[in-house]
C-alpha positions in Angstrom: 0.8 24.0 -22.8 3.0 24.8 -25.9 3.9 28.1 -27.2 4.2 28.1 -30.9 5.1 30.6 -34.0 8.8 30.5 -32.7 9.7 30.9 -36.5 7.8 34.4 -36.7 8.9 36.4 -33.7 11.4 39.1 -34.4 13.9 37.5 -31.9 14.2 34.9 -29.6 14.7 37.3 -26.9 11.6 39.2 -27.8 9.6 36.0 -28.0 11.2 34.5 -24.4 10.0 38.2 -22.8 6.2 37.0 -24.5 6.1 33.9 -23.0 7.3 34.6 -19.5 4.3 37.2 -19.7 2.2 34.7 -20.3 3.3 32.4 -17.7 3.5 34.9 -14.9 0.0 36.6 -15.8 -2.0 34.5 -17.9 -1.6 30.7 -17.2 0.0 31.5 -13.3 -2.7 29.7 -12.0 -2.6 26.9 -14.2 1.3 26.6 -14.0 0.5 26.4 -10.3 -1.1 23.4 -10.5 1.0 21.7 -12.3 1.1 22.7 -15.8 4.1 23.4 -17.7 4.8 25.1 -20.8 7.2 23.9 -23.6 8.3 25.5 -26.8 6.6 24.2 -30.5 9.5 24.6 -32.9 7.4 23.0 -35.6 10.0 19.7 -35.5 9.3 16.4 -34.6 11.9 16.5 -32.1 10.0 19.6 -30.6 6.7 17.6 -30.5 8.1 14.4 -29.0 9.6 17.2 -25.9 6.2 18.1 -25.3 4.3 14.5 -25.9 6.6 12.3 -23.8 6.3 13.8 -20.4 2.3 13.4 -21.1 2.6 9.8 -22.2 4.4 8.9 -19.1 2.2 10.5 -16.8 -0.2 8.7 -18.2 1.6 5.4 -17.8 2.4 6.8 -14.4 -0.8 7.6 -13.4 -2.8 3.9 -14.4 0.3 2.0 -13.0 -0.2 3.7 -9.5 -4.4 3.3 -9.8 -3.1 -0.5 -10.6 -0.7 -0.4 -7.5 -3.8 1.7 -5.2 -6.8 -1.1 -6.4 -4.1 -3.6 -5.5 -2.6 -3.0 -2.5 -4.6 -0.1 -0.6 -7.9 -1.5 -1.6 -6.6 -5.0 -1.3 -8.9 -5.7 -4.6 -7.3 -8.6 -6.6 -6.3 -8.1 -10.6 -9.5 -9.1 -11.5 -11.2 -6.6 -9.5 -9.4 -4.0 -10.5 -10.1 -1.1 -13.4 -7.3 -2.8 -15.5 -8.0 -6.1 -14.9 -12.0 -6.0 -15.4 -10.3 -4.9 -19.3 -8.2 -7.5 -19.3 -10.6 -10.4 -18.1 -13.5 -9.1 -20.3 -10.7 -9.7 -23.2 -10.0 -12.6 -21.9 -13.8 -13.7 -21.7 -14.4 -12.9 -25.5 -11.5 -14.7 -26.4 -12.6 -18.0 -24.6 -16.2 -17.5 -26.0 -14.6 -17.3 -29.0 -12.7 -20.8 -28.9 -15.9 -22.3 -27.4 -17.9 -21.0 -30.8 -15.2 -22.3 -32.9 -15.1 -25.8 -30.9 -19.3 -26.2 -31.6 -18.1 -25.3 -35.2 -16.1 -28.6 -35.1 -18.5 -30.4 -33.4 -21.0 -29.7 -36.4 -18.4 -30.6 -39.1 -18.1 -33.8 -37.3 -21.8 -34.8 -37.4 -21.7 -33.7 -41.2 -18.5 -35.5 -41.6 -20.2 -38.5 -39.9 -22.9 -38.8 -42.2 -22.0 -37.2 -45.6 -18.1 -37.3 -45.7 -18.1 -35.5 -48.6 -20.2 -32.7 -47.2 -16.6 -31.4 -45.5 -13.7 -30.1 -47.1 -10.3 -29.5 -46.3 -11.0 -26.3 -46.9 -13.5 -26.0 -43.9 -11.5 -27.7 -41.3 -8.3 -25.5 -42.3 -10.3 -22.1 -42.0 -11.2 -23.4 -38.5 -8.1 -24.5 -37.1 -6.7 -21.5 -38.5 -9.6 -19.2 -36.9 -8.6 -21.7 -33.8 -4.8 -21.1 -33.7 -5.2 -17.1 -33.9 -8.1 -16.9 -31.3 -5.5 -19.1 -29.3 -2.6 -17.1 -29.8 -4.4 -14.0 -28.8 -5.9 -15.7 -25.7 -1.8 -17.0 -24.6 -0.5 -13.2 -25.1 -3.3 -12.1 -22.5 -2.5 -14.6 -20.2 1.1 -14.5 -20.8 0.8 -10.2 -19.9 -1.0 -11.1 -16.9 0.4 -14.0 -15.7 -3.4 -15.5 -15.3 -3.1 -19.1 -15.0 -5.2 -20.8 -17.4 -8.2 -21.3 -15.4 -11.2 -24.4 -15.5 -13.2 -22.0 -17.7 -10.8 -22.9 -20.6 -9.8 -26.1 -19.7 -13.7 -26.7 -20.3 -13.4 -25.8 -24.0 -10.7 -28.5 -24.8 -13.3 -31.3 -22.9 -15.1 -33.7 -25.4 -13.3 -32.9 -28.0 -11.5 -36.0 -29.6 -8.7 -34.5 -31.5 -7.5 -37.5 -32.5 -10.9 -38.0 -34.4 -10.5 -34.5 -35.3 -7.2 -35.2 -37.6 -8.0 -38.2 -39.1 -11.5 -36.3 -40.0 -9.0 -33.5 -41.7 -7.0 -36.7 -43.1 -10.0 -37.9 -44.7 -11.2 -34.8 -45.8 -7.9 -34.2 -47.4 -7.8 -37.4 -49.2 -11.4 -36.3 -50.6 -10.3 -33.0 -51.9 -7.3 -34.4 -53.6 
């Protein structure tokens, strides 16, 4: 809780005697269990006083569900609250690379029988696409530590890459 209107109180002696009032009659109970009160001085300072002991019981709190699911429960990261975010991020990401593989795939075929059908243009908005998506996908796994699993070694399967640049080599040589 945070008093406030410290700027209009006759003195600071007058307002201290309000808010020990307050905090022995009127929020006792909730100081009980485990509230606190702070001062609002209408400052930025003053509101990071009362924001940062929130923010890391926050932290506090979802590190020790994290530790609980882990070791109490005996759940593996996966399993747990934070890791079911984490993998379902993960999941999109990989679905993701998978789209933008078939994407390549298609060029390919058009590539195949109308060269002129694909432009540079195309295959540079993919592999950019591809290189972000990846990017994302290494930070997740990288916060994690998840090593990369057969799901996305699956993605990279098939796909010639060597084919893949010369088709991007060719298409180049078209659009120029």
């Amino acid at each position: 809780m945070a008093t406030t209107m410290w700027d209009q109180v006759a003195s600071e002696e007058n307002g201290t005697r309000i808010e020990e009032r307050l905090k022995c009659l009127e929020w006792k109970s909730l100081i009980q269990h485990g509230s606190s009160v702070k001062r609002f001085m209408k400052t930025r300072e003053s509101a990071f006083e009362i924001l940062i002991p929130i923010f890391d019981a926050v932290n506090e709190s979802n590190a020790l569900l994290l530790q609980k699911e882990m070791n109490d429960l005996g759940l593996q990261l996966k399993e747990t609250t934070a890791g079911r975010g984490v993998y379902r991020q993960v999941d999109q990401q990989v679905s993701r690379l998978q789209e933008i593989v078939g994407k390549f795939r298609t060029k390919f075929k058009q590539a195949t029988l109308d060269p002129a059908t694909v432009t540079n243009s195309d295959l540079q908005q993919l592999v950019t696409e591809y290189q972000q998506v990846s990017e994302d996908l290494k930070k997740n796994l990288q916060g994690v530590k998840i090593p990369i699993g057969e799901r996305i070694q699956k993605i990279f399967r098939g796909v010639d890459w060597g084919r893949l640049f010369r088709l991007v080599r060719v298409a180049s040589h078209l659009s120029s």
